[in-house]
C-alpha positions as CSV (number, residue, x, y, z in Angstrom):
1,X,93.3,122.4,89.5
2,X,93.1,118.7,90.7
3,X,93.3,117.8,94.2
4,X,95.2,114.8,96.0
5,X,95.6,112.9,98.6
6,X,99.5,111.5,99.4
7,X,98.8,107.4,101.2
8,X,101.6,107.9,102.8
9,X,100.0,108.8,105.7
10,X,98.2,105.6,105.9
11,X,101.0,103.1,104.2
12,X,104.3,103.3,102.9
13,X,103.1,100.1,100.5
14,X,99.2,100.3,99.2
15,X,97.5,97.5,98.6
16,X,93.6,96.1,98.0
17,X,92.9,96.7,101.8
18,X,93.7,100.4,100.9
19,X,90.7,100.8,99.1
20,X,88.2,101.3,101.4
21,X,90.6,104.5,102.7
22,X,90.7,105.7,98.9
23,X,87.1,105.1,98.2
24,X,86.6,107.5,101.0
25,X,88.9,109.9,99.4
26,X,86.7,109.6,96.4
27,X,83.7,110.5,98.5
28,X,85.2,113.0,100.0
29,X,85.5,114.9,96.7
30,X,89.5,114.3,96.0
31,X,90.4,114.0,92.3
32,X,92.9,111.4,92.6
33,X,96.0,110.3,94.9
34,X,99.5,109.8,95.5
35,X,100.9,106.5,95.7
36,X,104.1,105.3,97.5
37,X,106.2,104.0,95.3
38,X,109.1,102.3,96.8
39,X,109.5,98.5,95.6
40,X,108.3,98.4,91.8
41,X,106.0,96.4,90.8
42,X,104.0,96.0,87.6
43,X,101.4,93.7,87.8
44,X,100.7,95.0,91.3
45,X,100.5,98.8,90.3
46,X,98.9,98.0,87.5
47,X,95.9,96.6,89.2
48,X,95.9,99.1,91.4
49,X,95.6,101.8,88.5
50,X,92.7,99.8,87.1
51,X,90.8,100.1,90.3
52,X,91.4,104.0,90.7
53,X,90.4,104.6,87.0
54,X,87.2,102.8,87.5
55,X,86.9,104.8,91.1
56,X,87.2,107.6,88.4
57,X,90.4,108.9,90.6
58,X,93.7,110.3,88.9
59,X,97.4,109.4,90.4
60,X,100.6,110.6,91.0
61,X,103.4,108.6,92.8
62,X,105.8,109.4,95.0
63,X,109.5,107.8,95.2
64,X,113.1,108.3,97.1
65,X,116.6,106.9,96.3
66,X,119.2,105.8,99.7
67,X,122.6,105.7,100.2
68,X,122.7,102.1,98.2
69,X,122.0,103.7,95.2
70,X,122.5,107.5,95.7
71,X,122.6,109.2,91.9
72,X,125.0,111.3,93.2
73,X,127.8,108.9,94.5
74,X,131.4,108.8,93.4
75,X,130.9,104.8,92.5
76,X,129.7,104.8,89.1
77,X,127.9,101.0,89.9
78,X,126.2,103.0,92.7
79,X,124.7,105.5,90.4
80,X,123.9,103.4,87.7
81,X,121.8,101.3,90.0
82,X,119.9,104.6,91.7
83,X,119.0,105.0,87.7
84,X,117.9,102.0,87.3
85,X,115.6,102.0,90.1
86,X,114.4,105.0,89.3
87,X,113.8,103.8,85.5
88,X,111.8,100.6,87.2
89,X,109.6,103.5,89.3
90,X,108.9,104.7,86.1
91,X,107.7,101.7,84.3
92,X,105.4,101.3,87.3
93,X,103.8,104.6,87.0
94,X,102.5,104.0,83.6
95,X,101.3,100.8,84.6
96,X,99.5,102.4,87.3
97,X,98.4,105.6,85.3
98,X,100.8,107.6,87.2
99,X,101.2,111.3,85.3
100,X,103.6,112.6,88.0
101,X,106.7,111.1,89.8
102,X,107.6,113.3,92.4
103,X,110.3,113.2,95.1
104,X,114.0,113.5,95.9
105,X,114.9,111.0,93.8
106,X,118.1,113.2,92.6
107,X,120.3,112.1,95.4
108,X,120.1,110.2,98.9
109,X,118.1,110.6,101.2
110,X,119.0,111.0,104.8
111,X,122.4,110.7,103.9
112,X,125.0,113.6,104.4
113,X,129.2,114.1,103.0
114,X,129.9,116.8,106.2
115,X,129.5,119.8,102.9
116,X,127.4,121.3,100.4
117,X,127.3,119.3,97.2
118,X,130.3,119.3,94.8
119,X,130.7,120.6,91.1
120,X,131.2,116.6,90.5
121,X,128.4,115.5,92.8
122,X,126.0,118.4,90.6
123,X,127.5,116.4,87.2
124,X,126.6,113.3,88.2
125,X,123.2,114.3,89.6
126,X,122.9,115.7,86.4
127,X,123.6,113.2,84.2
128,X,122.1,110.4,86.3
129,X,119.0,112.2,85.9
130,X,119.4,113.0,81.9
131,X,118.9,109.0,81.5
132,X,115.8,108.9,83.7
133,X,114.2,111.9,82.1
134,X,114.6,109.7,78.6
135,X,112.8,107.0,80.3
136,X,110.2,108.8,81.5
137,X,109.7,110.6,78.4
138,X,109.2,107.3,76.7
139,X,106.7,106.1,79.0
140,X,105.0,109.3,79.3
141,X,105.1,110.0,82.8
142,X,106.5,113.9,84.3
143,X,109.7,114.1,86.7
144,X,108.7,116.5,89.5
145,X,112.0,116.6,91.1
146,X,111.4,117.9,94.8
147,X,114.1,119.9,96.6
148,X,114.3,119.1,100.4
149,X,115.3,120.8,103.7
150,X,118.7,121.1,104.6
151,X,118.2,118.3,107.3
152,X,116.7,115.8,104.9
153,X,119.1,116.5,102.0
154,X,122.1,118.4,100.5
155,X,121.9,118.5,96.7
156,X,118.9,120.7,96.3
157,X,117.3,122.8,99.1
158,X,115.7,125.9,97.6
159,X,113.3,125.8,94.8
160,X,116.1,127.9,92.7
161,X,118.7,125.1,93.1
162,X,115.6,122.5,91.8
163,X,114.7,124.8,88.9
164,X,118.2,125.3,88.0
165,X,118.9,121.1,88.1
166,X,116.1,120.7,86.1
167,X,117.6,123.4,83.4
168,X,120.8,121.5,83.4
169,X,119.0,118.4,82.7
170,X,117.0,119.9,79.9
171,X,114.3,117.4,78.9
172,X,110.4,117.9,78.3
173,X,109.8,115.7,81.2
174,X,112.6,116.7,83.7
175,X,110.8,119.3,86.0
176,X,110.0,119.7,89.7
177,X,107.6,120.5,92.2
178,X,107.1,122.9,95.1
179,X,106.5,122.1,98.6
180,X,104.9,124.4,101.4
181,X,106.8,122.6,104.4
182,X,110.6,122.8,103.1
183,X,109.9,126.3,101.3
184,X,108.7,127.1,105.1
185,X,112.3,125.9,106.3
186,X,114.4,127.5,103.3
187,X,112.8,130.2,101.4
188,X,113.5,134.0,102.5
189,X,110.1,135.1,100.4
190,X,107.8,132.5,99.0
191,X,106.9,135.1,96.2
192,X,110.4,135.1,94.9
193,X,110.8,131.4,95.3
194,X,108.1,130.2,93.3
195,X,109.2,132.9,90.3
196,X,112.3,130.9,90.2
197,X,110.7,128.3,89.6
198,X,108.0,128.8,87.5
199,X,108.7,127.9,84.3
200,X,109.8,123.9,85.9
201,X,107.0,123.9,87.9
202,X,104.4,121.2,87.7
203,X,103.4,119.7,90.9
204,X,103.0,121.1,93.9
205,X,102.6,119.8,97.5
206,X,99.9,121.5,100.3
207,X,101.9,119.8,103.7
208,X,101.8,122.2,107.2
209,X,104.7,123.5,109.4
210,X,104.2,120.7,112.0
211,X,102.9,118.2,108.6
212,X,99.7,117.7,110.1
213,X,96.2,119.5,108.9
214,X,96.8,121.9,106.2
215,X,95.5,125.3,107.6
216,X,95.7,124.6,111.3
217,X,99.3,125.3,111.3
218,X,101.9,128.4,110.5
219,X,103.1,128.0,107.1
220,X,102.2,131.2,104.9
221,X,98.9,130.4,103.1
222,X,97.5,133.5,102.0
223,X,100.9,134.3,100.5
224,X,101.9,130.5,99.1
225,X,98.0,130.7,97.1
226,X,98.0,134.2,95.4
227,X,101.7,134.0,94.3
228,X,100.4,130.5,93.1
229,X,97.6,132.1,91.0
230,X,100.0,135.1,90.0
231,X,102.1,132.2,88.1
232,X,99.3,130.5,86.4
233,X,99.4,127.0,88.3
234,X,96.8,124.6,87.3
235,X,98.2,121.1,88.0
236,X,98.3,118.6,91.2
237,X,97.4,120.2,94.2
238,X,98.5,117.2,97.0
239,X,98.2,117.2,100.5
240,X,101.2,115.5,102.3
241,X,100.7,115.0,105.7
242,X,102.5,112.1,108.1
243,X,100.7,110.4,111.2
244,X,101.7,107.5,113.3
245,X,99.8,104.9,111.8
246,X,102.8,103.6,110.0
247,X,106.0,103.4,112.7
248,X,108.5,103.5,109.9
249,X,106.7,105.8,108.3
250,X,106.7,107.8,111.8
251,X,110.5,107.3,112.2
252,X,111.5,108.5,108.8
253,X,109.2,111.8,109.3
254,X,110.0,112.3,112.9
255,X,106.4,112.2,114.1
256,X,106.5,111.6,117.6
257,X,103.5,113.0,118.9
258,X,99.6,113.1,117.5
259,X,98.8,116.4,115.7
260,X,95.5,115.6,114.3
261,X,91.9,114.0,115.7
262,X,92.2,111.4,112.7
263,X,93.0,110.8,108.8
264,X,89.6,111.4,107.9
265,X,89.4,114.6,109.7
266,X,92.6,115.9,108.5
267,X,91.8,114.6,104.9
268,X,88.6,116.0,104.9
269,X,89.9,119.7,106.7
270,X,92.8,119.8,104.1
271,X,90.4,119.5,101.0
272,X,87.9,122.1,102.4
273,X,91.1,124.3,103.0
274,X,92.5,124.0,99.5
275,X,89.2,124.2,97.5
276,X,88.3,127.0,99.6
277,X,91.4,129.1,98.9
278,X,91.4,128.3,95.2
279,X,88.2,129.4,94.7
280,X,88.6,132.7,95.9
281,X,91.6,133.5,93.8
282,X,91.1,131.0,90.6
């Protein structure tokens, strides 16, 4: 098992005035972190992987598509340009070092047709993704395709509907990712959920009911950890949490109110939590 840290809840854009927040990471006892991955760059990512690997820290990114280039729309420009995008993410990540890309990057987010998703909209999902998954098989970096809440998204809201998108797909490197805070939303049992799932599963995110401290809150640990070890998951354990230090970052999450005494506490709460509950069933 490795353990991360998602900067999101620092930046939405990490830079070298980061580092002193993912040295303390480091310290801390993290094996690596995720890195917002928004605007591709390079060069920039790249010198940012060079200065985790000599940190000795692993990374995974995380990434969303909007409404200006939603895989899923009925324009065909519109789609080709969320691939694209997605395809530049990509090229990114192996500069970096990434391993993982996770995120909704299937459809848009935030953005809503009045209805569930269409046989069409599925196709198009489908096939946007089929070209990405190529990509990201030639630069060696894993899709972890994350499903959302119902209020965040409407392609894929149960870990089911991401397993079977990621069948459909059906590429080596097309496969998603399970996350404790929509699963808490959308999941009748979280036993049954992450057997759907199992054989697409490769990243997983640790995030609380009210995304502050992992373990403080309501979300079903006890349940989410030995149905975990019943499946044989080994891979990225991350800890997504959102605070206010970012106001964008605060608006896009919702997060009106402070539900934490500070990053380092949470950060430093969250590990203890997840080390202690895989040692007691790993």
């Amino acid at each position: 098992m490795k353990f991360g840290m998602n900067l999101l809840l620092w930046t939405g854009d990490v830079t070298d005035e980061h580092l002193p927040v993912i040295e303390s990471l480091k310290n801390m006892g993290y094996d690596g972190v995720e890195l917002p991955m928004f605007a591709p760059d390079e060069a920039k990512f790249a010198s940012l992987g060079a200065k985790l690997k000599d940190m000795g820290l692993g990374c995974t990114a995380v990434t969303v598509r909007g409404e200006e280039d939603n895989p899923i729309s009925p324009d065909a420009a519109i789609r080709a340009k969320g691939v694209e995008l997605t395809k530049a993410t990509l090229d990114s990540c192996a500069a970096a070092g990434v391993t993982h890309l996770a995120g909704p990057y299937h459809s848009a987010l935030g953005h809503f047709s009045g209805a569930g998703p269409t046989s069409d909209e599925w196709k198009w999902g489908v096939e946007s993704m089929k070209q990405v998954a190529e990509h990201a098989g030639s630069v060696g970096v894993t899709l972890s395709v994350e499903c959302l809440n119902r209020f965040e998204t409407y392609l894929l809201n149960t870990h089911a509907d991401a397993a079977r998108f990621c069948r459909d797909v059906d590429h080596p490197n097309c496969r998603m990712m399970y996350d404790t805070f929509h699963a808490n939303i959308e999941e009748k049992n979280i036993g049954q959920a992450l057997d759907d799932c199992k054989d697409m599963l490769a990243h997983v995110h640790i995030s609380e009911n009210d995304r502050s401290t992992p373990g403080a809150g309501d979300i079903k640990w006890a349940e989410t950890f030995d149905h975990l070890h019943r499946i044989g998951y080994d891979g990225w354990m991350v800890v997504e949490a959102f605070g206010l230090a970012l106001p964008e970052i605060a608006a896009a999450t919702k997060i009106w109110r402070r539900m934490f005494e500070s990053e380092e506490q949470l950060s430093t709460d969250a590990l203890a939590f997840m080390k202690e509950n895989v040692a007691s069933r790993w």
